[in-house]
N, C-alpha and C positions, 0 to 999 in steps of 0.2 A: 220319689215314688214309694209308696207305703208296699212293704213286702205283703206275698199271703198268709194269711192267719192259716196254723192248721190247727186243724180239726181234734176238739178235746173231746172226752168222755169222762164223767167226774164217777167213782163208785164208792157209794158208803159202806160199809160192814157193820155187824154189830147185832143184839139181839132184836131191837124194835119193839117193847113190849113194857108198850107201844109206841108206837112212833109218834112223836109229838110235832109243833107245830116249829117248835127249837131244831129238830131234824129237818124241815124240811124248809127254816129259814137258811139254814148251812149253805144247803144246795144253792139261794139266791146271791148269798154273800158271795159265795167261790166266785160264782160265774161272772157276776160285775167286774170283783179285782181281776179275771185274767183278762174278761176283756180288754180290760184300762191297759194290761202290758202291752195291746197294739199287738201280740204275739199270736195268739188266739182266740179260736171261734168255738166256744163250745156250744156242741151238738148234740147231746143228751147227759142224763143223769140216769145212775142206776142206785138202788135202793135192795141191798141183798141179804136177807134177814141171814141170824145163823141157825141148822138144823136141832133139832129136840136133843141132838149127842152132845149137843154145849153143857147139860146139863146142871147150868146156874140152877139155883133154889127160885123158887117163883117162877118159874118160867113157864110161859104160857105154848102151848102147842102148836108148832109153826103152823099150821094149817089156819091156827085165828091169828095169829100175826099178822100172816101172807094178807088174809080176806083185810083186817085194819090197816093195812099201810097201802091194798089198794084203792079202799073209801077215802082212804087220805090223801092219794095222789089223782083222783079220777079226775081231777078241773087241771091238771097238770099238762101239757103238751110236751113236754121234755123230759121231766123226770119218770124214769118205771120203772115197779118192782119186778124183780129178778125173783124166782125160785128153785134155780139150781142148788145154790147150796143148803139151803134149807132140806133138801129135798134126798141129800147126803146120809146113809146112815151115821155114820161119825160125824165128830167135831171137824172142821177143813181150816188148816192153817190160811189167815190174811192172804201171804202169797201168794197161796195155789189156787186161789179164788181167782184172784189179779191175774194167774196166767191163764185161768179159763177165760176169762173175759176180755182179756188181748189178745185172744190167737180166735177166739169167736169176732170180734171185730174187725179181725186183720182181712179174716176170711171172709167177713160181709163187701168190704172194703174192696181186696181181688174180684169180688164178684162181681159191684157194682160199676167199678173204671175198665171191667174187661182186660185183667192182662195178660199179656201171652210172650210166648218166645220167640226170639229173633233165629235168623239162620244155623247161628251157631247153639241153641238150646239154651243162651242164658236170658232170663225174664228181660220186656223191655221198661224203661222208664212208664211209668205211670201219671196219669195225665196231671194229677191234684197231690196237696200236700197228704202224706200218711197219717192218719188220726194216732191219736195218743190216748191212753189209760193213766188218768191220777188218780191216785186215792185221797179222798174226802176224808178228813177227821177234825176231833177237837182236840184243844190243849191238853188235856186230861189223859187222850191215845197216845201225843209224843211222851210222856209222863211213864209210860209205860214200859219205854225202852232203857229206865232205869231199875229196875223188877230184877232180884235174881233170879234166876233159870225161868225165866220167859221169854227170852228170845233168841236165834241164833243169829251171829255176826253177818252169814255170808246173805241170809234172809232183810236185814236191816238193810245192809245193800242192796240189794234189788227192791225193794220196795224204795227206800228213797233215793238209790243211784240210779237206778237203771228206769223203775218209773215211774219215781215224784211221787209226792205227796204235798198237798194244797190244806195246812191247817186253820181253823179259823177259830178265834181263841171265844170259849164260852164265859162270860164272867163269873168269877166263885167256885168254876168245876173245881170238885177235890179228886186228888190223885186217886187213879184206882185201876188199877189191874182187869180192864173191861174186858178185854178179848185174850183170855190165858194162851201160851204158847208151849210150857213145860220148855221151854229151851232155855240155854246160857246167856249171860247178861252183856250188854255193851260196857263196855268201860268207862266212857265220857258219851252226856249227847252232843256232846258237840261235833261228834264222827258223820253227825247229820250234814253240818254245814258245807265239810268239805266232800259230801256225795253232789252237792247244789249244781246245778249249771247255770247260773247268774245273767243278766243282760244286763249291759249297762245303756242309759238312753242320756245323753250328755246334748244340753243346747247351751251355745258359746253367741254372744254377744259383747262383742268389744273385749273387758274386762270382767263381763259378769257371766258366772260360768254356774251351771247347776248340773249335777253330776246325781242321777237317780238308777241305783241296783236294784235291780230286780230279779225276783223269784219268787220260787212256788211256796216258802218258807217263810221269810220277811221280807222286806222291800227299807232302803235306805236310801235316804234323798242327803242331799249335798248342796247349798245355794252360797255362792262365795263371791269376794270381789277378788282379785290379783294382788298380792303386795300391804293387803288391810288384814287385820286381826283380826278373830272373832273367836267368841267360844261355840265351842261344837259339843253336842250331845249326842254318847254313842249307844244311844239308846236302842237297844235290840241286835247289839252287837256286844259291846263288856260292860256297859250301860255306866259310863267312866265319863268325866266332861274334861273338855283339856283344851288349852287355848290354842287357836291352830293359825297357822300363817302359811298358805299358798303365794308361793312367787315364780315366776319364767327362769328355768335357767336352758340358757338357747331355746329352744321347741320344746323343750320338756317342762311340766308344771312339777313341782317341788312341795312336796309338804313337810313342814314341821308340826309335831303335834308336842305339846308340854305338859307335863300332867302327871299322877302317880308313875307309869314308867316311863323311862329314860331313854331318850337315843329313837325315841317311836316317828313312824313318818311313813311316807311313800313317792313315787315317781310314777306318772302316768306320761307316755311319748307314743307318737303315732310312727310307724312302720309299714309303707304301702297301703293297703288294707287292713292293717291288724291295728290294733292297739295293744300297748303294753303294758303293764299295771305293774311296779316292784315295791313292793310292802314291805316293810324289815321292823324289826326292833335292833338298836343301834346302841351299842354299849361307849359310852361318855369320849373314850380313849379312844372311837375310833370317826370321831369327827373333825374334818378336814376344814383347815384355814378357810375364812370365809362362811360357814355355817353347811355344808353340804354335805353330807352325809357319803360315807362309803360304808354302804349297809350288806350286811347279812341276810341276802335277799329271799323272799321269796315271787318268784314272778309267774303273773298270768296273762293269757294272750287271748284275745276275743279277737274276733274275726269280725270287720264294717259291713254290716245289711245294705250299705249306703253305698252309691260312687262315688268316685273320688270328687271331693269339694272345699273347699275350705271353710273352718267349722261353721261361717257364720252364716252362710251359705245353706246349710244341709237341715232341709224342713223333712219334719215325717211323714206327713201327707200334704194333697193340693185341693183345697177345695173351691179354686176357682170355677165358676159356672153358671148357668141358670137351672134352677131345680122346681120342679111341679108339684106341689104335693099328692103323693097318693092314700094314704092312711094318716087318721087321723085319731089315735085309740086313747080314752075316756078324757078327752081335751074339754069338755065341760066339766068331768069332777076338779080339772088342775084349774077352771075359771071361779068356782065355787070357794076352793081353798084361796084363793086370792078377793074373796069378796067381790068380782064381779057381778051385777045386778042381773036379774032374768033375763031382761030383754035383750041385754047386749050378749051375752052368753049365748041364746038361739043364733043371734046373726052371728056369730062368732065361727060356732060350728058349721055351719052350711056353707060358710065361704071357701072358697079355693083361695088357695095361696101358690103364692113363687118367691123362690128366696134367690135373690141375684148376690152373689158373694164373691168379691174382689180382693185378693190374697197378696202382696209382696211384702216378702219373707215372713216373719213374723207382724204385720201389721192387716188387718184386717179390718173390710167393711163389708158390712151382712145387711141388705135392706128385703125388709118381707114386705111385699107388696099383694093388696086384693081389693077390693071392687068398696068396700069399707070404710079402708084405712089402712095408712104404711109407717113402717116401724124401721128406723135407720138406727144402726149400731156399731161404732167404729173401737178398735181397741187396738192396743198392742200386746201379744202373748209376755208373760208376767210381769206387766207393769197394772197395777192397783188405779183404777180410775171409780170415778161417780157418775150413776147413770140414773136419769128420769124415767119412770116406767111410762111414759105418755102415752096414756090412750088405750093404757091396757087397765093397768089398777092406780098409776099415777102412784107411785111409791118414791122416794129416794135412797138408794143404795149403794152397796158400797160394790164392787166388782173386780174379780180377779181372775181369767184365763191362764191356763197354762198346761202344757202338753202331757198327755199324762200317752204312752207310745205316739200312737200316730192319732190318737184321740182329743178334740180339743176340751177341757172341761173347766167350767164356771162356775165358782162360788159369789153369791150374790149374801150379802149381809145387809141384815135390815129390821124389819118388822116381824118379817114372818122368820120359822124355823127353817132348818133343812133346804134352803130355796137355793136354786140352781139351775144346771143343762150341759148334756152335754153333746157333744158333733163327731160323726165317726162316720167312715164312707165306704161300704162293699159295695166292690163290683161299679155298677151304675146307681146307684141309691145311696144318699145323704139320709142318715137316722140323728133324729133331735130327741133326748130324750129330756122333760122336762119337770123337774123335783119339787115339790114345796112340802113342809110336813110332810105327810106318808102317803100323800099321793103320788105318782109316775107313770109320765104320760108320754107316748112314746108316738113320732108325729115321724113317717117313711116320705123321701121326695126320690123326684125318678128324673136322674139328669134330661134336658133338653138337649140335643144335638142340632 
């Protein structure tokens, strides 16, 4: 069963002058990756210029900021400009922003699930997951928390311990000190990483084991066999390659890593519902007969979203069922970017569809069927097949599913760019969304009972 997403709220800071189309691409990047974590649903975008007390050189007077980032947002259904802090005599520290904006959301929140007190005066459970505040930034904002006297420690923490920050790297931004803070400096950024609260999303098949961390920070994937070698790139971690060898000792998987440092490894073992992660670097002399390490550990514990099952067993979502389509949003620009001819594009649109999709475990068959023509599509989640477009654009491709949360998504290689789709289920409604080039086309079904 795919747990529920809760509810995000992404907010950008900054001066906006003017808000460009780079700003409010940010906003579409964020929201895709969290989706994909399967963890969340994000539910708006806020956009919160800073007041005239910012006092940067050039700076344009909030009041035409404000009016420019709302002509720029007005086609938007999600994202909206805020004018609280603008609205500020002084400059308003990042944080104190982020605490207006979560305790305003907390409070929309109480209002709209109705909560109240039990007999005894303590609040009762609330019906829905509690929404969240991240902050939006680019590589250039983490960049910042190396600045002397511009930030405070206990401030760094809350904003990305307590709540998150979702960066999305701009290519070329140079460093710069965007949003001053007149406070003292952090020491290392890497005090970021360990604020992170990580997910890991691990599918086990047999011997082939793919291990994906995730967070609001970076995301690391892991695809290995048991017992085989391979080189590993630590890219976005110490960005270090080193030959690594995972093997079974009892229930626990074992890693060796080889590489500039010594003794480096980990042990990942499950525990009731926990899992257990021990990470060490391991100095030469302190490895035991047989290659096994007794490490200087550091260990971490995640709690299973799942029941208990055995790994090979434990899917993140079910999309077995019969699905109707209800929406079907600009599914002729996605027939145009595939070269489908006029004619068949009008019938194309006007058709009803039903997607009957037949799931054990990872092996999947999806047949669209409508009054037209029907489209049968069998795969298994990450094994690499070839697929004939018949009957759509007639292409030969190359295809590759694979779970990205509870989400299934599709890379198609071929002819065209960017070509894909992907399957994600709230509630009673299967969403298809479907990519070629820079078009995205987003097709809603509404399970049959």
């Amino acid at each position: 069963m795919a747990t529920r997403r809760i509810p995000l709220v992404l907010l950008a800071c900054g001066s906006f002058n003017p808000i460009t189309n780079q700003h409010m691409r940010l906003f579409e990047l964020a929201r895709d990756h969290m989706h994909s974590t399967g963890q969340y649903q994000v539910v708006g975008g806020i956009v919160s210029p800073v007041s005239d007390g910012y006092g940067k050189q050039g700076l344009v007077l909030a009041q035409h900021r404000i009016a420019m980032a709302k002509l720029a947002l007005q086609s938007s259904d999600w994202v909206t400009v805020d004018e609280w802090e603008s609205q500020q005599a002084d400059w308003t520290e990042t944080v104190v922003t982020m605490r207006y904006h979560c305790g305003r959301i907390l409070k929309e929140y109480e209002r709209n699930t109705g909560e109240h007190k039990d007999s005894s005066g303590n609040p009762s459970p609330l019906s829905s997951p509690c929404p969240q505040l991240k902050l939006l930034c680019g590589a250039d904002f983490l960049d910042t928390f190396q600045v002397p006297d511009l930030w405070l420690d206990d401030h760094v923490e809350e904003v990305a311990g307590h709540f998150g920050l979702i960066c999305v790297s701009r290519g070329g931004a140079s460093s710069r000190a965007s949003r001053g803070r007149g406070q003292t400096p952090l020491s290392r950024p890497q005090k970021i990483a360990t604020l992170l609260k990580p997910d890991k999303d691990i599918s086990h098949v047999g011997d082939h084991i793919v291990i994906k961390t995730l967070s609001t920070f970076k995301n690391y994937n892991m695809d290995f066999h048991v017992g085989k070698e391979f080189e590993e790139d630590l890219s976005g971690v110490d960005d270090r390659k080193c030959m690594t060898t995972i093997s079974w000792d009892g229930d626990k998987l074992v890693c060796v890593q080889k590489g500039e440092i010594e003794g480096r490894g980990w042990t990942h073992w499950v525990d009731g519902d926990e899992l257990h992660l021990l990470s060490a670097l391991i100095p030469p002399d302190c490895i035991k007969a047989g290659g096994h390490p007794a490490p200087f550990p550091s260990i971490h514990c995640l709690k299973s979203t799942h029941t208990s099952a055995s790994p090979a067993a434990i899917m993140p979502a079910d999309f077995s069922g019969k699905w109707i389509l209800e929406n079907n949003d600009i599914f002729e620009e996605y027939l145009k970017v595939l070269d489908i001819d006029f004619a068949t594009r009008k019938i194309a649109i006007s058709l009803s569809q039903t997607k009957v999709i037949s799931q054990d475990e990872d092996k999947f068959t999806v047949k669209t069927l409508s009054t037209f023509r029907n489209y049968e599509l069998s795969f298994t989640v990450g094994v690499e097949f070839d697929e004939h477009t018949k009957g759509l654009d007639n292409r030969n491709i190359k295809c590759l599913v694979t779970w990205e949360g509870d989400k299934l998504v599709c890379t198609q290689k071929g002819e065209k760019d960017n070509r894909g789709w992907k399957h994600w289920i709230e509630g009673d409604k299967l969403f298809l969304e479907l990519t070629c080039e820079d078009v995205v086309c987003v097709q809603v079904f509404k399970r049959k009972t």
